[in-house]
N, C-alpha and C positions, 0 to 999 in steps of 0.2 A: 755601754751607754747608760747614763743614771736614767731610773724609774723611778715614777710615784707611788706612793702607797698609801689610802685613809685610815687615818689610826688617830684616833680620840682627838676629834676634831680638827686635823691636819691633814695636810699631804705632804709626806714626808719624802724625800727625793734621798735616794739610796742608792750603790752599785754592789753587783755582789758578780765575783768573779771567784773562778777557781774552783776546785775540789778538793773534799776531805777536810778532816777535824776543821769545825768553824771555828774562825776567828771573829772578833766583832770589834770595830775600832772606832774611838770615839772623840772627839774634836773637843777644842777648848774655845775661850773665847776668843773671839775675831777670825777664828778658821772657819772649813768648813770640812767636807770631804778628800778636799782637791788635798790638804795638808799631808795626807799623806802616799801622795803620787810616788813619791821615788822611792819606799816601801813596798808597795802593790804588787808590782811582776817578782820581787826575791820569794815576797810570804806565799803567792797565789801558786809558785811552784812546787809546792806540800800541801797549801789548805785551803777553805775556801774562805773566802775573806768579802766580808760584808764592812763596807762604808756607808755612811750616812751624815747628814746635814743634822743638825740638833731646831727644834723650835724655837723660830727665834735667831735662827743663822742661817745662812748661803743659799740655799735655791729652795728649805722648805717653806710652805704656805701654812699658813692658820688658817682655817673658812669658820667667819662669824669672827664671836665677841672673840678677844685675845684672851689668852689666860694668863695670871699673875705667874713666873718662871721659879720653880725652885729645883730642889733633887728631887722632890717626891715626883713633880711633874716631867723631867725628862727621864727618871727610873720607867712612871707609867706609860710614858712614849716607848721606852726601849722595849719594853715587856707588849707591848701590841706589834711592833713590827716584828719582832722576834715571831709571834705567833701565828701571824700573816704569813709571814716567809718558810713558815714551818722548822723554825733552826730549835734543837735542841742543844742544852747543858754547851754553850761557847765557850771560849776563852775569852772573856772581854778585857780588850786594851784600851785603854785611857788615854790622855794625854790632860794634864792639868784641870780643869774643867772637868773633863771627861774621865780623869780617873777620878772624882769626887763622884761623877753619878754610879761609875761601874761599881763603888766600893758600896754607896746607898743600894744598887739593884743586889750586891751580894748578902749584904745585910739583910735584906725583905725578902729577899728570895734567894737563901744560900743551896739549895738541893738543884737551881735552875742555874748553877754557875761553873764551871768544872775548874776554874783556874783566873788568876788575876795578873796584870802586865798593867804597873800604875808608873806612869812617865810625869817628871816636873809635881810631883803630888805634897798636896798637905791635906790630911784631916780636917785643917782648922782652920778653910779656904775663907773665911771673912776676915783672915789677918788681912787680908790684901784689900780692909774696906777702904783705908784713908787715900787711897790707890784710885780705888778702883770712882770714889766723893770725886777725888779733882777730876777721872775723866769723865763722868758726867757732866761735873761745872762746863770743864771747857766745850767740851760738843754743845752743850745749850745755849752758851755764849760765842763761838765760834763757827760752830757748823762742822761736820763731817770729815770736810775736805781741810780745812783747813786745820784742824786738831795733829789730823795725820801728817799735814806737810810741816807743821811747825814745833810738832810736840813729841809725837809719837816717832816720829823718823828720826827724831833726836836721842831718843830714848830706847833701844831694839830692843827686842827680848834674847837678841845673839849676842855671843861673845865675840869681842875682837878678832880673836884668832878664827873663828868660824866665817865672819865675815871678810879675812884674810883670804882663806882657803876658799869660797863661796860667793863670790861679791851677789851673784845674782837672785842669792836669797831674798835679798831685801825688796826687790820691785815684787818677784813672786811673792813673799807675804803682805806686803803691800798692796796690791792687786785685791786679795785677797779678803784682806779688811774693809777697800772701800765698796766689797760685793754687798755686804753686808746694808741692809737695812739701817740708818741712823738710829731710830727709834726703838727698833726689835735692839740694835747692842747697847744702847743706855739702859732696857730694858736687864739685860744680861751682866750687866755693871753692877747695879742697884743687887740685882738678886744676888749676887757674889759678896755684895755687901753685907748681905742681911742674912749669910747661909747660916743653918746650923751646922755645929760640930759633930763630927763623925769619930771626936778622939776618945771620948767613952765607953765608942762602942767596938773597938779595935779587935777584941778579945772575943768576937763571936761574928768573925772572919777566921773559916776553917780553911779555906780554900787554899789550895798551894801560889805562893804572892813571889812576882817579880817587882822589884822596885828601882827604878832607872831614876839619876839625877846626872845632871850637870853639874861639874865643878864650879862655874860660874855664872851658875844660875841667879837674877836678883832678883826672881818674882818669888817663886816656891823655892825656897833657901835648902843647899842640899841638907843642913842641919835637920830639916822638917821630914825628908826625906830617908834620911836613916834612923830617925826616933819613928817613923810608920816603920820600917822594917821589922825594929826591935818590938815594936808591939804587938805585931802581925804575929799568930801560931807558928806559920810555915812559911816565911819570908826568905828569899835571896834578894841581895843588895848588890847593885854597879853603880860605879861610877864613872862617867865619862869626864877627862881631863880634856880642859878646854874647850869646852862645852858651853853652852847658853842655857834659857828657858825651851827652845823650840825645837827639840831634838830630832825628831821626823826631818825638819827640812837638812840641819845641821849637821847630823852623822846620821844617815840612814840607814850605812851598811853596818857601823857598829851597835845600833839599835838592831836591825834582822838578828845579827849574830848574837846577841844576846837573847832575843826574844827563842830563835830554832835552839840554844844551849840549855835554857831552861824549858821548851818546851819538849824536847826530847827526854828531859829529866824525869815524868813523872810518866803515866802509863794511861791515865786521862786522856792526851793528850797526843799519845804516840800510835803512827801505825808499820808495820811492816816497810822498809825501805824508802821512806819519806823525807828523812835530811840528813 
């Protein structure tokens, strides 16, 4: 069952299940925790896998004034719940959003990271501003409910084929967006707009790096996705054919299989008889 937890003016709502080598998994925008449900029982049967809401998304609270959202801000979230929960050196996994923070906390804190799992990822997450300008416009002038029903539903982050195979993705991410605070994801919009670049700093990411794209991803373009590999020290690159932006929901079991392939790879990461 998710828990709360206070950490730098929040209460941060988290599940952590399983045992052994921590995992840490981290949501992008308009998800929350829930994103990665059909994940959860494969990974939690080798390790122990912490999920969490980011500030600003799904079930966590701000208490008092809000604060302006960047990476620096949900890096210093992660790094307090981290230390709350007593988790050392994780593996943090991303997902879009969420791999831009895991890469910022590695960057600031690379001796506190043992290994990186960056899904739908760019460096250079404010390409996605003129993107992310209209869905502000429209929620300000339509409303919440209405963006989703007439905009956004038109628009998936799945691929065809995914939503072939999957129809039922779409209400469960659906669901899932309108959990969301209006205000906190316009919030979350803007700050994606305005992120800085993480491509300069590439080169002082030592950590051993898994890097997952979709084939036909049109948010984070796989092109983005394998120039981060090549620039990463110690990068392994997949790609999933027929694939979308939102791989968690989309192929879950070829995401595990990838994640247990590369994490069995390094010694970080591995224990006696685990997968």
């Amino acid at each position: 069952m998710p828990e709360r937890i206070e950490v730098n003016g929040s209460r941060i709502s988290y599940e952590l299940t399983g045992s052994g080598p921590p995992l840490v998994l981290i949501h992008g925008l308009g998800g929350s925790k829930r994103i990665w449900s059909r994940l959860r029982e494969d990974l939690t049967a080798a390790f122990m896998v912490v999920t969490y809401d980011l500030r600003g998304a799904g079930d966590t609270v701000e208490i008092g004034t809000a604060k302006e959202l960047s990476l620096a801000v949900w890096a210093d979230d992660l790094r307090g719940l981290l230390e709350r929960l007593g988790i050392d050196r994780p593996v943090l996994v991303g997902h879009s959003l969420g791999a831009s923070i895991a890469l910022k906390y590695a960057l600031a804190r690379p001796e506190e990271v043992s290994a990186l799992v960056l899904m739908g990822a760019d460096p250079e997450l404010s390409r996605l501003a003129p993107r992310m300008e209209k869905v502000v416009e429209l929620i300000d002038r339509v409303g919440m409910e209405e963006w989703v029903a007439e905009h956004w539903s038109k628009n998936t982050p799945f691929s065809p084929a995914s939503l072939a195979r999957s129809p039922e993705i779409l209400d469960e991410y659906r669901a899932m967006v309108l959990a969301n605070d209006p205000g906190d994801y316009v919030r979350t919009c803007r700050a994606i707009a305005r992120m800085e670049s993480l491509g300069g700093e590439l080169t002082g990411v030592s950590q051993p790096s898994l890097v997952i794209v979709g084939s036909d991803d049109d948010r984070t373009v796989p092109e983005s996705g394998r120039e981060l590999a090549e620039a990463l020290a110690n990068a392994s690159f997949v790609e999933l054919a027929g694939v979308g932006h939102t791989m968690p929901l989309e192929a879950p079991a070829q995401v595990c299989a990838a994640i247990r392939d590369f994490l069995v790879s390094f010694d970080g990461a591995r224990r006696p008889g685990s997968v």
